[in-house]
ZAFIZA-252667 format. One record per atom (N, C-alpha, C, O): z, y, x. Coordinates in steps of 0.05 Angstrom, whole numbers, padded with zeros to 5 digits, always signed. Each point is the difference from the previous one (the first is absolute). Layout:
% ZAFIZA-252667
ZYX
...
This chain:
% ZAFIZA-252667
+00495-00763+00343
+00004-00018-00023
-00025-00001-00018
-00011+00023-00003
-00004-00050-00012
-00013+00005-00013
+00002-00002-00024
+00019-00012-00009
-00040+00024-00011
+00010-00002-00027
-00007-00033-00012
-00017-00017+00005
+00038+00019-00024
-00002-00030-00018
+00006+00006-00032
+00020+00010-00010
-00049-00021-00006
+00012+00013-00022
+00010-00022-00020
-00009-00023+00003
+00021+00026-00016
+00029-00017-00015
-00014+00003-00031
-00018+00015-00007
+00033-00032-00006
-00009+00004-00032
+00038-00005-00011
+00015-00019+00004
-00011+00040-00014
+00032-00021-00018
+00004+00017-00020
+00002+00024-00001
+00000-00046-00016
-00005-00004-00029
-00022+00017-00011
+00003+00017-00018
-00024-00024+00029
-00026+00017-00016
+00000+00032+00015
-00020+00013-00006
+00035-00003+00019
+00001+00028+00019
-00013-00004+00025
+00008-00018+00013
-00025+00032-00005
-00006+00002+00028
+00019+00008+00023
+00015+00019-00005
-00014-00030+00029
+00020+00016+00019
-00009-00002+00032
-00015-00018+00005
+00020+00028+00008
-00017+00003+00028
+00024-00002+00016
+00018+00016-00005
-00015-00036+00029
+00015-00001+00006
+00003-00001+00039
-00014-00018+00009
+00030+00033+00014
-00011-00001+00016
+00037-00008+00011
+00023+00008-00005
-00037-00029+00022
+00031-00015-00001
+00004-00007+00035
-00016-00011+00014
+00041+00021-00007
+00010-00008+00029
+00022-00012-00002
+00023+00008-00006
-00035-00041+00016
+00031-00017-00004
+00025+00007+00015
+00018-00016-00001
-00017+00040+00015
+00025+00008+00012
+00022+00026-00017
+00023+00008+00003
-00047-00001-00022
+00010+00027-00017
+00031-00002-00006
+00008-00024-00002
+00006+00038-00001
+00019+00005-00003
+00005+00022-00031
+00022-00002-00011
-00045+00021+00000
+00002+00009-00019
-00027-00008-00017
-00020-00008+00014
+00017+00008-00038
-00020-00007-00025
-00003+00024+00002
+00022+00011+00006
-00048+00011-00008
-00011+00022-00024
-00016-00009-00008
-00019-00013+00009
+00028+00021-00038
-00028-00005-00025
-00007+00031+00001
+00009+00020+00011
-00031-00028-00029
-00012+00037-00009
-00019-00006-00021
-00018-00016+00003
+00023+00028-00021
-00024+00006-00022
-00017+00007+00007
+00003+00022+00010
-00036-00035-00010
-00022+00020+00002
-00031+00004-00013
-00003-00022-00011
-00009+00030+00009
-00017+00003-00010
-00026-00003+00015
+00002+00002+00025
-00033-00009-00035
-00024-00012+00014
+00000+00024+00027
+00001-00010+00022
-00001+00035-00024
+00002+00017+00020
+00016-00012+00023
-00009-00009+00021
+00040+00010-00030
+00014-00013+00020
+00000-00020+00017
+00006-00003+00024
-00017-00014-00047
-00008-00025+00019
-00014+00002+00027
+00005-00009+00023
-00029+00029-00035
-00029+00009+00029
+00010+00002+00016
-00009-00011+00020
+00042+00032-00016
+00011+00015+00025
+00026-00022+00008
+00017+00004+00018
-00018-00026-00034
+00031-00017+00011
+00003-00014+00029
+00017-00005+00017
-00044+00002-00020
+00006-00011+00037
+00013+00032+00019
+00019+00003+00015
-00035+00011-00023
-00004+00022+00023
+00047+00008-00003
+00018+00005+00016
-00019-00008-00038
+00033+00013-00013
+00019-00024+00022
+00018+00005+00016
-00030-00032-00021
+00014-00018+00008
-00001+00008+00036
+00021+00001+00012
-00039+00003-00003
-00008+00013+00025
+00027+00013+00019
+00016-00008+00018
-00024+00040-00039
+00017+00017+00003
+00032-00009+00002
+00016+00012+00013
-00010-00033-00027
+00028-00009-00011
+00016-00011+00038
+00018+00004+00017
-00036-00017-00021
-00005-00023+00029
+00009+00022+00014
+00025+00002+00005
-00043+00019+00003
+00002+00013+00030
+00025+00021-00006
+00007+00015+00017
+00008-00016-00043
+00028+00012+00006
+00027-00009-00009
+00020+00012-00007
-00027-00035+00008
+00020-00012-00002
+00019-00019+00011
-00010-00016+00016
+00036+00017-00021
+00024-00012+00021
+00001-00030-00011
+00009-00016+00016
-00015+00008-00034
+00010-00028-00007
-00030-00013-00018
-00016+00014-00013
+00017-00038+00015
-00021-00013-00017
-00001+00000-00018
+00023-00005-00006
-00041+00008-00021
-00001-00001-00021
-00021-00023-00020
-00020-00002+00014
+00019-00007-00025
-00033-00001-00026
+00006+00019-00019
+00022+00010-00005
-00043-00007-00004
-00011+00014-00021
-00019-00016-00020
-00019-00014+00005
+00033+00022-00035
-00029-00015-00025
+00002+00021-00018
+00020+00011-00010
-00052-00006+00007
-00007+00020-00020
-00005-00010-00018
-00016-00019-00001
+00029+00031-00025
-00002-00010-00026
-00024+00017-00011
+00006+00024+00000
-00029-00030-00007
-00026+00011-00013
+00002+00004-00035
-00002-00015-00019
+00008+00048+00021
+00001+00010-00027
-00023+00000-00019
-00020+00014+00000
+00027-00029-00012
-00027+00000-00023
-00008+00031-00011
-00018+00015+00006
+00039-00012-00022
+00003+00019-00025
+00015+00025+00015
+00025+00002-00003
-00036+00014+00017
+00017+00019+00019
+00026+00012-00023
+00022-00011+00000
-00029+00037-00019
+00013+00006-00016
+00023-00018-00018
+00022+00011-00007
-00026-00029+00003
+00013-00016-00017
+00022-00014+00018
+00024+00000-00007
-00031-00010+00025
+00008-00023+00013
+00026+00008+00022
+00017-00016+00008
-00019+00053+00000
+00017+00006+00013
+00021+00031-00008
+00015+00014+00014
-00025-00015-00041
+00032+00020-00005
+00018-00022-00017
-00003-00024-00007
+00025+00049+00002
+00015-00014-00013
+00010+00012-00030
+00022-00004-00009
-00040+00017-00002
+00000+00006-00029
-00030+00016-00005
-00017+00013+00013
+00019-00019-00034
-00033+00016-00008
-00001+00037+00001
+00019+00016-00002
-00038-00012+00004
+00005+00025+00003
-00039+00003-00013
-00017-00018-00004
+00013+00054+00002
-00033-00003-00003
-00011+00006+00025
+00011+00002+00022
-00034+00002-00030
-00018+00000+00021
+00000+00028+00020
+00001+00020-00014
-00002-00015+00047
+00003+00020+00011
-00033+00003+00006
-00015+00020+00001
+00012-00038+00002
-00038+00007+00021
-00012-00022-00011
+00012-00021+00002
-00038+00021-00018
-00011-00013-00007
+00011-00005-00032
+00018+00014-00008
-00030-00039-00009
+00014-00003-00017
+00012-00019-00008
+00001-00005-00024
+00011-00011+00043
+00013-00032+00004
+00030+00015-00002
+00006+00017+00017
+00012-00025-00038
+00017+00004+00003
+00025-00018+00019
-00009-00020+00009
+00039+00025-00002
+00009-00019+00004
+00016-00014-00011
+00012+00010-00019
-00007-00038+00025
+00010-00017-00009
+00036-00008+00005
+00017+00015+00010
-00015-00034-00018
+00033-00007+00004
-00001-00021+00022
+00023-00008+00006
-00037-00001+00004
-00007-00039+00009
+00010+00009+00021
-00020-00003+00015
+00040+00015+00003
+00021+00006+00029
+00015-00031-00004
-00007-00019+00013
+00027+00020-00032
+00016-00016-00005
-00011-00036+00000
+00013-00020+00005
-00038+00020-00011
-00014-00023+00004
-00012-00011+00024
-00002-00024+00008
-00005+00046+00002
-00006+00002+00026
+00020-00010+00030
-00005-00014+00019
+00027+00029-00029
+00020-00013+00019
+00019-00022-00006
+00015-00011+00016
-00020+00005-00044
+00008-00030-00005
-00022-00020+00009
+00001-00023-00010
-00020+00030+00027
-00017-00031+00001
+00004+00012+00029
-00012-00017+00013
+00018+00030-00002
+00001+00004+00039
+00032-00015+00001
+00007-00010+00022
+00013+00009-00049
+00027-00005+00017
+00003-00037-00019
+00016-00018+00006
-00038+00019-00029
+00003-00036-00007
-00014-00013+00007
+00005-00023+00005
-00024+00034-00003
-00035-00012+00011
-00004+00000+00037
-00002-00020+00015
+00002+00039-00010
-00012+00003+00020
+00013-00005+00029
-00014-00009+00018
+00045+00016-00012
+00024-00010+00010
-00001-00027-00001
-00001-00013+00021
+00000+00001-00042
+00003-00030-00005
-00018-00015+00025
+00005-00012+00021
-00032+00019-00036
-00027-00010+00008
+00005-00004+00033
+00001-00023+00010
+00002+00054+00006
+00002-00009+00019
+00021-00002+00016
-00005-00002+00024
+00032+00002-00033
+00019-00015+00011
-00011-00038+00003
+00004-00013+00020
-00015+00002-00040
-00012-00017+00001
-00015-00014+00010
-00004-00024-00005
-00008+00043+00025
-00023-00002+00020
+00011+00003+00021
-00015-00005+00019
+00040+00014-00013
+00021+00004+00024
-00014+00029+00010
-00004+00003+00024
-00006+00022-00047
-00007+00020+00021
+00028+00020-00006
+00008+00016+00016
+00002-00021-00037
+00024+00018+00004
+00022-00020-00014
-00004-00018-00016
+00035+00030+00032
+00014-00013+00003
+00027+00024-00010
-00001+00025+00002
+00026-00044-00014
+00020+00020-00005
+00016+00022+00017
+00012+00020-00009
-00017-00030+00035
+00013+00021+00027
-00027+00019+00003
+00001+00015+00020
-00026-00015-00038
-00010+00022+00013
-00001+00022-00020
-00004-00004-00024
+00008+00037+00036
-00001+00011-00007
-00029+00009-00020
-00022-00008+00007
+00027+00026-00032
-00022+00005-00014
-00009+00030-00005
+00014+00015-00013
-00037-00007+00022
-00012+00030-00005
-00018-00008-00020
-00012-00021-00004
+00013+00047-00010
-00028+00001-00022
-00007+00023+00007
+00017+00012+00013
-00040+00001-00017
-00013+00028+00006
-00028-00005-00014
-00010-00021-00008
+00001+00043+00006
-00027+00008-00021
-00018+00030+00001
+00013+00020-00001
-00028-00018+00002
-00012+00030-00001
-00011+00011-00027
-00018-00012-00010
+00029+00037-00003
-00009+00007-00018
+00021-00009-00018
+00024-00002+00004
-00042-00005-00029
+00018-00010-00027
+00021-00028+00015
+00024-00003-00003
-00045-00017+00022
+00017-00018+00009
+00024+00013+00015
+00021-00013-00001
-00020+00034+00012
+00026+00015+00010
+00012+00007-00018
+00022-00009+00005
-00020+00020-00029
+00013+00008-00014
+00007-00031-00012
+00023-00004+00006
-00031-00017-00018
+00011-00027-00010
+00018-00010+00023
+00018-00013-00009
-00019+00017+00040
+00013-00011+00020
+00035+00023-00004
+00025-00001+00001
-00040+00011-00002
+00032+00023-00009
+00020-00004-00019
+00024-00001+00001
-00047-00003-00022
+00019-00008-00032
+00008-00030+00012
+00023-00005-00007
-00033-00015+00020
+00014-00018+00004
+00034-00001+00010
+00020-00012-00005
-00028+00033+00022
+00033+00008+00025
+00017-00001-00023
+00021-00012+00005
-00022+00020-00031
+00022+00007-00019
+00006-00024-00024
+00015+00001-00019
-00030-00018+00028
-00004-00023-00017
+00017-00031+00009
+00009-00017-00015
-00008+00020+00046
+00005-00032+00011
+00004+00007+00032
-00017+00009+00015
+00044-00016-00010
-00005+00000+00027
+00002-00026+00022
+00018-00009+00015
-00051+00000-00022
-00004-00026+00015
-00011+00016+00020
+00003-00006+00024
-00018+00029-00033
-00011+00009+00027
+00015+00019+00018
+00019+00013-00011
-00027-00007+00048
+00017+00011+00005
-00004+00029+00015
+00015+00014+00014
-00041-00012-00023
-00020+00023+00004
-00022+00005-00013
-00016-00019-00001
+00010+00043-00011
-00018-00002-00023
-00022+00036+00025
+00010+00020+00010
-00038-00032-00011
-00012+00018+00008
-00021+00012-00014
-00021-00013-00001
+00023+00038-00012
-00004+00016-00016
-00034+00019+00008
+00001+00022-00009
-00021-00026+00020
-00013+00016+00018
-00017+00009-00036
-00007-00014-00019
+00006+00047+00024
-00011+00019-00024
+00000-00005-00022
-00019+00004-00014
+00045-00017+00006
+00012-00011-00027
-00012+00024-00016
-00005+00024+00005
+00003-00038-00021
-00004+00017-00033
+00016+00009-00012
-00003-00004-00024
+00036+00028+00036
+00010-00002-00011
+00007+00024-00017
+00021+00011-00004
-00050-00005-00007
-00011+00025-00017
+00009-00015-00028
+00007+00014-00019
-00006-00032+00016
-00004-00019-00021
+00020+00003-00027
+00023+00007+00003
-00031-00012-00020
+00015+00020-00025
+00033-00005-00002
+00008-00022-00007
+00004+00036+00012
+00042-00002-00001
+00000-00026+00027
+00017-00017-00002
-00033+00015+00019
+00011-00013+00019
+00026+00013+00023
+00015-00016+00013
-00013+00043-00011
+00015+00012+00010
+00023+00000-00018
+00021-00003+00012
-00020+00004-00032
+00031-00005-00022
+00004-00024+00004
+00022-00006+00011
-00040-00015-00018
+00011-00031+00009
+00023-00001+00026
+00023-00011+00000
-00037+00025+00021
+00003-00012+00026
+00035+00019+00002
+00023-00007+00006
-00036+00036-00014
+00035+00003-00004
+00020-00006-00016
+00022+00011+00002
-00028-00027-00019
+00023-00017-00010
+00002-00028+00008
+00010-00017-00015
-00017+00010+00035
-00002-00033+00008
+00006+00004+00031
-00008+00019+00014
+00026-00042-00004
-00002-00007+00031
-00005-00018+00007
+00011-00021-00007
-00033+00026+00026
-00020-00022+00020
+00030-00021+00007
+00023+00003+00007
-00041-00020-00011
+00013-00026+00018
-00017-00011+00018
+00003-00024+00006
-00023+00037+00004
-00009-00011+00032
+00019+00016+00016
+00011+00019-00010
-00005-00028+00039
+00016+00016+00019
-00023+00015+00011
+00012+00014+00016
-00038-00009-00014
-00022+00021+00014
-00023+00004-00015
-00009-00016-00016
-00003+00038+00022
-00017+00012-00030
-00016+00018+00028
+00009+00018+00015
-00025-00025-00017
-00027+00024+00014
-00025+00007-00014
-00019-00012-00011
+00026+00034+00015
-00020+00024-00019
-00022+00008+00022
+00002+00000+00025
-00023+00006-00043
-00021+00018+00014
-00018+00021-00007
-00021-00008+00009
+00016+00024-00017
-00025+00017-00009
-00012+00019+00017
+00010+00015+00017
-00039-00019-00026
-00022+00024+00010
+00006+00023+00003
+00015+00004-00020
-00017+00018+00034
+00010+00025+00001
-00021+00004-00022
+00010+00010-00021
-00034-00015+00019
-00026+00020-00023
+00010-00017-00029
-00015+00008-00017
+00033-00028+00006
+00003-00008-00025
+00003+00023-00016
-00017+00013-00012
+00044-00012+00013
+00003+00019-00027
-00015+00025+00003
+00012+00019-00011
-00030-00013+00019
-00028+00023+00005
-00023-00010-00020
-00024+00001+00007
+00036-00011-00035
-00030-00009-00015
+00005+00023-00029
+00017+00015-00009
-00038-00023+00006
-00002+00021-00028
+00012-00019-00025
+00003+00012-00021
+00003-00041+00020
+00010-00011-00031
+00032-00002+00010
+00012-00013+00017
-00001+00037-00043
+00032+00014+00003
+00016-00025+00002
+00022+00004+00010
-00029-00029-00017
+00018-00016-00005
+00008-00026+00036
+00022-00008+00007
-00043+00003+00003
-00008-00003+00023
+00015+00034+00028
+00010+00003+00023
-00015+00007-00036
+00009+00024+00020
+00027-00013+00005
-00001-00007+00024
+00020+00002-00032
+00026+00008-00007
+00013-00027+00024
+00024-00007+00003
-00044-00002+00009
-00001-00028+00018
+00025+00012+00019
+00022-00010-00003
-00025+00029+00019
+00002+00016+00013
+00031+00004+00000
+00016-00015+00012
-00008+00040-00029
+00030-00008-00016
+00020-00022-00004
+00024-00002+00006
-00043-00018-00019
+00009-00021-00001
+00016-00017+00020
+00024-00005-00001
-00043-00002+00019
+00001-00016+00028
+00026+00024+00009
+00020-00014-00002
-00014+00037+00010
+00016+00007+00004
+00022-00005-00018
+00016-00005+00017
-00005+00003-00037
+00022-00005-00014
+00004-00028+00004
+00022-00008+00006
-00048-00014-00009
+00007-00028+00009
+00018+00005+00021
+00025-00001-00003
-00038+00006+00029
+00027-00007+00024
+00015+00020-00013
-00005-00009-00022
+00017+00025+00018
+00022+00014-00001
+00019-00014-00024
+00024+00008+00000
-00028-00017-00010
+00017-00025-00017
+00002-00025+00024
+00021+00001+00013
-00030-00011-00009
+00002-00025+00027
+00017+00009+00020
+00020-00012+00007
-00030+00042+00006
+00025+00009+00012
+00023-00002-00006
+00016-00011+00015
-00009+00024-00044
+00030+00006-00003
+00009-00025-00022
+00020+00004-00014
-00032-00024+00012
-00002-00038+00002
+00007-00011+00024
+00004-00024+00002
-00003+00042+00019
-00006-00015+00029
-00016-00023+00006
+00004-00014+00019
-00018+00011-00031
-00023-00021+00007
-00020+00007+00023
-00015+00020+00000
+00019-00043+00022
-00022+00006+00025
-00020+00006-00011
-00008-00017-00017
-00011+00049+00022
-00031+00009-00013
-00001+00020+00018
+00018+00013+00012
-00042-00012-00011
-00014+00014+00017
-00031+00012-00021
-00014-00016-00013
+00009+00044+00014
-00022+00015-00015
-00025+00006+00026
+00006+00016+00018
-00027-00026-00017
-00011+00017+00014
-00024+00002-00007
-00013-00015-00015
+00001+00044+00035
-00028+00006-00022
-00020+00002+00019
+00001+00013+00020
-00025-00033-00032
-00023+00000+00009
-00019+00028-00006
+00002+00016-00018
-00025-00016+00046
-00019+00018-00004
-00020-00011-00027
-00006-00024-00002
-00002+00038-00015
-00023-00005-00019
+00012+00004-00024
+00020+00013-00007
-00045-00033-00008
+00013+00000-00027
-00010-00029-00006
-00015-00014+00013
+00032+00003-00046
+00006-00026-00001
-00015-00025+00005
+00008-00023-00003
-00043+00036+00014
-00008-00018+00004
-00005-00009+00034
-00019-00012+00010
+00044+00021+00003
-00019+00003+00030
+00014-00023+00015
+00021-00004-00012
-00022-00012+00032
+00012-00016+00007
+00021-00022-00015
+00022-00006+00010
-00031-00004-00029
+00018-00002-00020
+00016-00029+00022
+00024-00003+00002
-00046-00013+00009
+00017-00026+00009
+00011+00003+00028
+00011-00020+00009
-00014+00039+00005
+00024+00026+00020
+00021+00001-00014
+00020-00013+00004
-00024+00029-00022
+00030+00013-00018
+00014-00033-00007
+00024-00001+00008
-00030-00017-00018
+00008-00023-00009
+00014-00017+00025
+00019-00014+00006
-00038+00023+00002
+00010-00023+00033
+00021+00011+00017
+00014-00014+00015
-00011+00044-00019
+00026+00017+00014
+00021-00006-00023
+00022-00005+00011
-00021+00004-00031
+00019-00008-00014
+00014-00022+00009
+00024+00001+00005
-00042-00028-00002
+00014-00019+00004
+00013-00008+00026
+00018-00016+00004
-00034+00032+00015
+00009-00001+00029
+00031+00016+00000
+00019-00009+00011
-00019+00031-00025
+00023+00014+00000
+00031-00019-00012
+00023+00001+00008
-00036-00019-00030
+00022-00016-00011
+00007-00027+00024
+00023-00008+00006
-00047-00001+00005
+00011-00011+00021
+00014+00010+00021
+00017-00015+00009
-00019+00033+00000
+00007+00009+00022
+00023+00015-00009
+00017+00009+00017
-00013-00004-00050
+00034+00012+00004
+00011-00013-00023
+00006+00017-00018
-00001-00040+00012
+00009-00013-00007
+00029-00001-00007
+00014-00010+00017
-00001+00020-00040
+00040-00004+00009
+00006-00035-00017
+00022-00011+00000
């Protein structure tokens, strides 16, 4: 598939489209991501049971644009923002619209979102928000992120499948607040478990920067391929 890039409503979006797909994934990403999206889209291809497209929504404002309440700053000194909730109102008024419009997605097809990093952790907080989607792929979510673990245990996902992933070397860093990645991602599935929500945890060799559009691309192959 090749890439095509899209403009709607003033947002950039990259879009790689097979008129036979049967599922939409979007994914939040960032200029990095972009570099590695063919190679992710690649990977997707060679394990997967059913056809898909994929459009990457290009994060301006990383911090801002993908939590979902402000919090301060962990690394560096950009704090975060609230703009989650804005974010996934222009993927489910905006961007849905746009290209149902174009005939690339249609009401019988199924919908994944997935993200790496903070975009994993905003693809998460979505599961608890709306269930248009019907798999949410999580690859080294952020889910260090301040009372995101109290959120998540007082709320139930309304996606039916949730795949997790982390680095075996993450939570091996020296800033205490980042450490706790580790923990975390374990208590996520173990709430999903006893939610019964289809999820699956699994952990890559490295640390959060290694393969990142591998880790992304096993996510989504996994939601295709186990789909309830």
């Amino acid at each position: 598939m090749k890439r095509k890039q899209l403009t709607i409503s003033g947002r950039t979006c990259y879009l790689y489209h097979d008129a036979e797909a049967t599922h939409l994934l979007i994914q939040s990403v960032d200029e990095h991501d972009l570099e590695l999206l063919d190679q992710e889209v690649e990977v997707i291809r060679n394990q997967r049971k059913t056809p898909f497209s994929l459009v990457a929504l290009l994060i301006e404002d990383w911090n801002q644009e993908l939590t979902p309440w402000a919090a301060p700053a962990v690394f560096g000194r950009i704090p975060f923002g609230d703009g989650a909730n804005n974010t996934l109102k222009f993927i489910t008024e905006q961007l849905l619209p746009s290209l149902a419009a174009d005939g690339i997605y249609s009401a019988g097809m199924r919908l994944l979102l997935g993200g790496y990093s903070l975009a994993g952790l905003f693809a998460l907080w979505t599961a608890y928000q709306t269930d248009v989607f019907d798999g949410i792929a999580a690859a080294s979510p952020s889910v260090w992120f301040t009372k995101w673990i109290d959120y998540a245990t007082e709320k139930r996902p309304l996606s039916k499948s949730v795949y997790l992933s982390l680095g075996d070397k993450e939570e091996r860093v020296k800033n205490p607040v980042m450490a706790q990645v580790g923990n975390a991602i374990r208590k996520q599935q173990e709430l999903l478990l006893e939610q019964e929500v289809n999820t699956i945890l699994e952990w890559n060799a490295g640390n959060h920067f290694v393969d990142s559009e591998k880790r992304m691309a096993n996510g989504f192959a996994w939601l295709l391929n186990n789909q309830k």
